[in-house]
C-alpha positions in Angstrom: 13.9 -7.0 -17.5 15.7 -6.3 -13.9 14.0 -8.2 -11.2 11.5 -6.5 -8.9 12.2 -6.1 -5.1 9.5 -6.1 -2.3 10.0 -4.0 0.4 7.9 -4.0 3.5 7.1 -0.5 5.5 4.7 0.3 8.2 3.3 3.6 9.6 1.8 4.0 12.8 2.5 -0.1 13.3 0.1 -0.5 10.4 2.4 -2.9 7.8 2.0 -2.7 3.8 4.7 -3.1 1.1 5.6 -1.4 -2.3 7.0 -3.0 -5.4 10.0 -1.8 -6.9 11.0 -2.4 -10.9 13.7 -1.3 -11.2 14.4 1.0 -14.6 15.9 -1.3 -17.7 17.3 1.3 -19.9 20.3 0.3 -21.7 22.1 3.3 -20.6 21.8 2.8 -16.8 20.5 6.3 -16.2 16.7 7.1 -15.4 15.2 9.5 -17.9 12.6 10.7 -15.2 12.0 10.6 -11.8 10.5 7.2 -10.0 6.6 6.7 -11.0 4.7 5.4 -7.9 1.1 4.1 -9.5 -1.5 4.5 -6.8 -4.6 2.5 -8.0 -8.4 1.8 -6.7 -9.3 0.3 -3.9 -8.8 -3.3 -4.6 -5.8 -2.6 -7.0 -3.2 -3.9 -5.5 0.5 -3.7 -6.4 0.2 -6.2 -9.4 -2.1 -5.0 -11.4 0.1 -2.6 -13.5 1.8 -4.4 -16.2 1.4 -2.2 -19.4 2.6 0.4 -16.7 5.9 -1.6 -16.2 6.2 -2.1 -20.4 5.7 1.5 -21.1 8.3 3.1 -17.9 10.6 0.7 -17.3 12.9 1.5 -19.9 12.6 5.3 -18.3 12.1 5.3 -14.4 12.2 3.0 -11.8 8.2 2.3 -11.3 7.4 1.4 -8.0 3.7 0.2 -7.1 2.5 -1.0 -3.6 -0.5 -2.1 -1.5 -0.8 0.6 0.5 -2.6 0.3 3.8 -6.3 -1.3 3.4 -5.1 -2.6 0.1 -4.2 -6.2 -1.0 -1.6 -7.7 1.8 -1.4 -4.8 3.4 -3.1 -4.3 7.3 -6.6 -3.1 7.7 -7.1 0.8 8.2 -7.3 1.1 11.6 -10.8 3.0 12.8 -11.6 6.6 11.9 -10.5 8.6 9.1 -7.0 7.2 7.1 -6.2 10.3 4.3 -3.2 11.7 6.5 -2.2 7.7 7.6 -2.1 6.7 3.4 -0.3 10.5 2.8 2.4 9.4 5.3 2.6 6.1 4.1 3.0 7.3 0.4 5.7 10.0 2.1 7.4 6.3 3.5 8.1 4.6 0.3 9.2 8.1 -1.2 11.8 8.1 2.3 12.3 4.5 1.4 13.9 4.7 -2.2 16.1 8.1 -1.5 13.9 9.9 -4.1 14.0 13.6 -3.8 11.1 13.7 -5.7 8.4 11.0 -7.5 6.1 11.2 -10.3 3.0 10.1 -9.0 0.0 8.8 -10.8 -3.5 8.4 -9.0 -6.1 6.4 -10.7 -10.2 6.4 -9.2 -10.0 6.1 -5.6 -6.1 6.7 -5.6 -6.5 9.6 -6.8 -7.4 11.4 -3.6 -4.1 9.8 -2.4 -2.1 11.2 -4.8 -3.6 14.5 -4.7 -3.6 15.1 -0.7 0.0 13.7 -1.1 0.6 16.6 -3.4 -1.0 19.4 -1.9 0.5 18.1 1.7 4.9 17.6 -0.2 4.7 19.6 -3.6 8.1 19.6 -3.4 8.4 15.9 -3.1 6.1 15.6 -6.2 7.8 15.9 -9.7 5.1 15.7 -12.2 0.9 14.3 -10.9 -1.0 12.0 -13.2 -4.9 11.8 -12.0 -7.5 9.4 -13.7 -11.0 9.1 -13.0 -11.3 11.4 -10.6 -14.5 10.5 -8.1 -15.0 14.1 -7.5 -18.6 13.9 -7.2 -20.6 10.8 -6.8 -24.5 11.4 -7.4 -27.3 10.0 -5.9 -27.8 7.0 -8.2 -24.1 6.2 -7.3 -24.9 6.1 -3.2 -28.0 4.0 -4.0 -25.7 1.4 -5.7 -23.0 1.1 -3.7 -25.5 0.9 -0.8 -27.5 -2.2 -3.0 -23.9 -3.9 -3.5 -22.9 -3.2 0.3 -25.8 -5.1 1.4 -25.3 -7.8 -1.1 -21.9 -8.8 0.4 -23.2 -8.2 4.0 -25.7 -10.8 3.7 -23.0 -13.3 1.9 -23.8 -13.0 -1.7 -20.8 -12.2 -3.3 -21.5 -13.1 -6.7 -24.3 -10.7 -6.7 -22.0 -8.3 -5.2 -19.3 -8.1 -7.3 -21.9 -7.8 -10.6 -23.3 -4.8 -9.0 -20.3 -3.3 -7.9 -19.1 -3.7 -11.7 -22.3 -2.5 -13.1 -21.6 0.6 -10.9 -18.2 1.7 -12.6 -19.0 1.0 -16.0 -21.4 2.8 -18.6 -23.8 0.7 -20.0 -25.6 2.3 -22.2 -25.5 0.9 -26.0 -25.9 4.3 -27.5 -22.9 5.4 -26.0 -19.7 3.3 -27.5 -17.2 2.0 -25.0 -14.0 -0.2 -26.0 -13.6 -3.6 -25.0 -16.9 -2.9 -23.1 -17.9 -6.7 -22.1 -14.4 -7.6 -21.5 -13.4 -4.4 -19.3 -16.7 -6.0 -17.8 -16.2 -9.7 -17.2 -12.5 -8.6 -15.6 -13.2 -6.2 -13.2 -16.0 -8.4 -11.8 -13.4 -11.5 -12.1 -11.3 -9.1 -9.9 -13.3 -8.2 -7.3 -14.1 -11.8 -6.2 -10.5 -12.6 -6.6 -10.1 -9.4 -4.0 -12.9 -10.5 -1.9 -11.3 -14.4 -1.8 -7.6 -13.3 -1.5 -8.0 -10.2 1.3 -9.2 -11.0 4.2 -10.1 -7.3 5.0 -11.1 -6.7 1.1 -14.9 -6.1 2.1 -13.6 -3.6 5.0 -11.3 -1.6 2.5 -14.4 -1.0 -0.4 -16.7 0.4 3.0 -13.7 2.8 3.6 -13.6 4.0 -0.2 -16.9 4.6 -0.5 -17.9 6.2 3.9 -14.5 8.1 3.5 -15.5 11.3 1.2 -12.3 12.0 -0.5 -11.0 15.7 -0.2 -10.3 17.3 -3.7 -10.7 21.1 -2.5 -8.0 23.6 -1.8 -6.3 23.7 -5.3 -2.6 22.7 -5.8 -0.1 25.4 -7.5 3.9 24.3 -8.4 3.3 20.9 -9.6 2.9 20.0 -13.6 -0.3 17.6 -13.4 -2.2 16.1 -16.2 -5.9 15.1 -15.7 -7.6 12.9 -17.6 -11.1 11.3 -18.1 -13.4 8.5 -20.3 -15.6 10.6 -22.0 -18.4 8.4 -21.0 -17.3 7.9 -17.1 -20.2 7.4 -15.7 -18.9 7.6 -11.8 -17.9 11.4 -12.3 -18.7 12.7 -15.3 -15.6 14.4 -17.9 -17.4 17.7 -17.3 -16.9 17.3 -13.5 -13.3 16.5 -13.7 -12.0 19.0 -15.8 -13.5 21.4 -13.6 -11.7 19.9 -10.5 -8.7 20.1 -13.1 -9.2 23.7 -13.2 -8.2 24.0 -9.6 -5.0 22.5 -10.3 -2.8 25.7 -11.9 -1.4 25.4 -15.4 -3.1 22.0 -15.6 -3.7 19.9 -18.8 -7.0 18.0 -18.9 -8.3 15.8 -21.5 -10.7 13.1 -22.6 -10.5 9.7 -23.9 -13.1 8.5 -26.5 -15.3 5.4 -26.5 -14.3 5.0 -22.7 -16.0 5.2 -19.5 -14.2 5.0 -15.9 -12.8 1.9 -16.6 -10.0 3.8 -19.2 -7.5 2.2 -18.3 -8.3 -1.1 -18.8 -10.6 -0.3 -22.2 -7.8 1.7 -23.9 -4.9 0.6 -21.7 -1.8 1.3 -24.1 -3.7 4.8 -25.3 -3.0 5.1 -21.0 0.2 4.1 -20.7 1.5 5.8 -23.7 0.0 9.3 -22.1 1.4 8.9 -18.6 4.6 7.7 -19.9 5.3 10.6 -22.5 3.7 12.7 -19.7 6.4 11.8 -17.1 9.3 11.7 -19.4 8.5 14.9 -21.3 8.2 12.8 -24.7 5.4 13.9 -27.1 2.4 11.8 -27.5 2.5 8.8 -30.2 0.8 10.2 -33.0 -2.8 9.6 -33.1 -3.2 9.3 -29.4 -3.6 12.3 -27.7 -2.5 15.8 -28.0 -1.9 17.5 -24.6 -3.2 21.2 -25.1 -1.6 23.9 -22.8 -3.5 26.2 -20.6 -2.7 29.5 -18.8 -3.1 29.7 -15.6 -6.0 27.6 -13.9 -8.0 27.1 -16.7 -8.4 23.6 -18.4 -8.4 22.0 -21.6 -10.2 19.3 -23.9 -8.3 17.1 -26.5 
């Protein structure tokens, strides 16, 4: 496995960083473009490993803590879409890459897509994830609970609500690796909170800044895929988004909620990685169906 390589970047004086890993096929040549993983708000650029088992023999796979994210500066005041979009733009400028695959997961998600509709031609193939198209009511109450919770210093208390938030609960609906997906996301917010200085800033941003998933995108091959028991947007909600997206593919993933990629984290990485490289699905994965025109699709 090549070394990775850190390289630091700022926009606007605002510093962050990507990861680089280099692509370890025994050939020397890529088989696809560079993946750039965008993750949620407190994922930072480490959190990708089954990523990094699944493309590195195919693509360099770059990751980063973007601006607001992990060792990255604060956002500075007011709204940040364009700042992240030209800081995605940087680390594209950065490696010489014409073009990047680019997959968005929950809150990166909006990155990826305004970075998409803003440079189509600088995007090769879009992976989206748990797209928070919609957040309901229940959602805002929540978050709003938790918010208060780590104002007033609690945040143990925090970081179970904030969990409790993303994940379905409910025992008549079947999630994989529910408890564990569970226990480790909490685990990772107070490891964000302790480890970030500006981690409690950067989750206000995600949830005040209302991502921006209108407008449609056309000349970019893009997958879409959901838990079918997300309980932050639900499947139905997201494949209608995907719809938007022409000659999209959308699908579902069973006994998950929004939390899919850590509950059935190889079924993930299998599906972006034969996504990006053109290969066909591992048998008894996923099948990708096709679509004409705007119109989406359910495994």
């Amino acid at each position: 496995m090549p070394e990775e390589i850190i390289r630091p970047l700022s926009v606007d004086g605002v510093r962050f960083s990507y990861r680089l890993l280099p692509h370890s096929g025994a050939d020397g040549v890529p088989a696809t473009e560079p993946t750039l993983i965008i993750g949620g708000a407190l994922q930072g650029m480490f959190g990708w490993p089954q990523m990094d088992d699944h493309l590195g023999g195919a693509a360099d796979v770059v990751t980063a803590d973007l601006p607001g994210m992990g060792t990255a500066d604060p956002l500075p005041p007011g709204p940040s879409a364009d700042l992240l979009r030209r800081a995605v733009l940087a680390v594209a400028d950065d490696l010489g890459a014409p073009r990047l695959n680019v997959f968005g997961f929950s809150y990166g998600t909006a990155i990826a897509f305004g970075f998409a509709r803003r440079h189509p031609e600088r995007v090769a193939r879009l992976a989206l994830g748990g797209v928070p198209v919609h957040i309901d009511a229940a959602q805002v109450d929540c978050w709003e609970r938790a918010r208060r919770q780590l104002a007033a210093g609690d945040r143990e208390g925090f970081a179970t609500t904030a969990a409790d938030a993303l994940m379905c609960l409910d025992p008549e609906r079947p999630v994989h690796r529910r408890e564990l997906a569970r226990r480790y996301v909490r685990r990772s917010f107070l490891h964000a909170l302790t480890r970030s200085p500006h981690a409690a800033d950067s989750l206000h941003r995600a949830l005040a800044d209302r991502p921006d998933f209108s407008g449609g995108l056309a000349g970019v091959p893009a997958l879409v895929f959901a838990g079918e028991h997300d309980t932050v947007t639900s499947p139905a909600r997201q494949r209608e988004f995907a719809a938007t997206i022409e000659g999209s593919r959308f699908l579902t993933i069973e006994e998950s909620d929004h939390w899919v990629v850590l509950e059935r984290a190889e079924e993930v990485a299998t599906l972006i990685a034969g996504f990006f490289t053109g290969r066909r699905p591992a048998a008894g994965v996923v099948t990708l169906p096709r679509q004409a025109g705007a119109r989406a699709g359910r495994t």
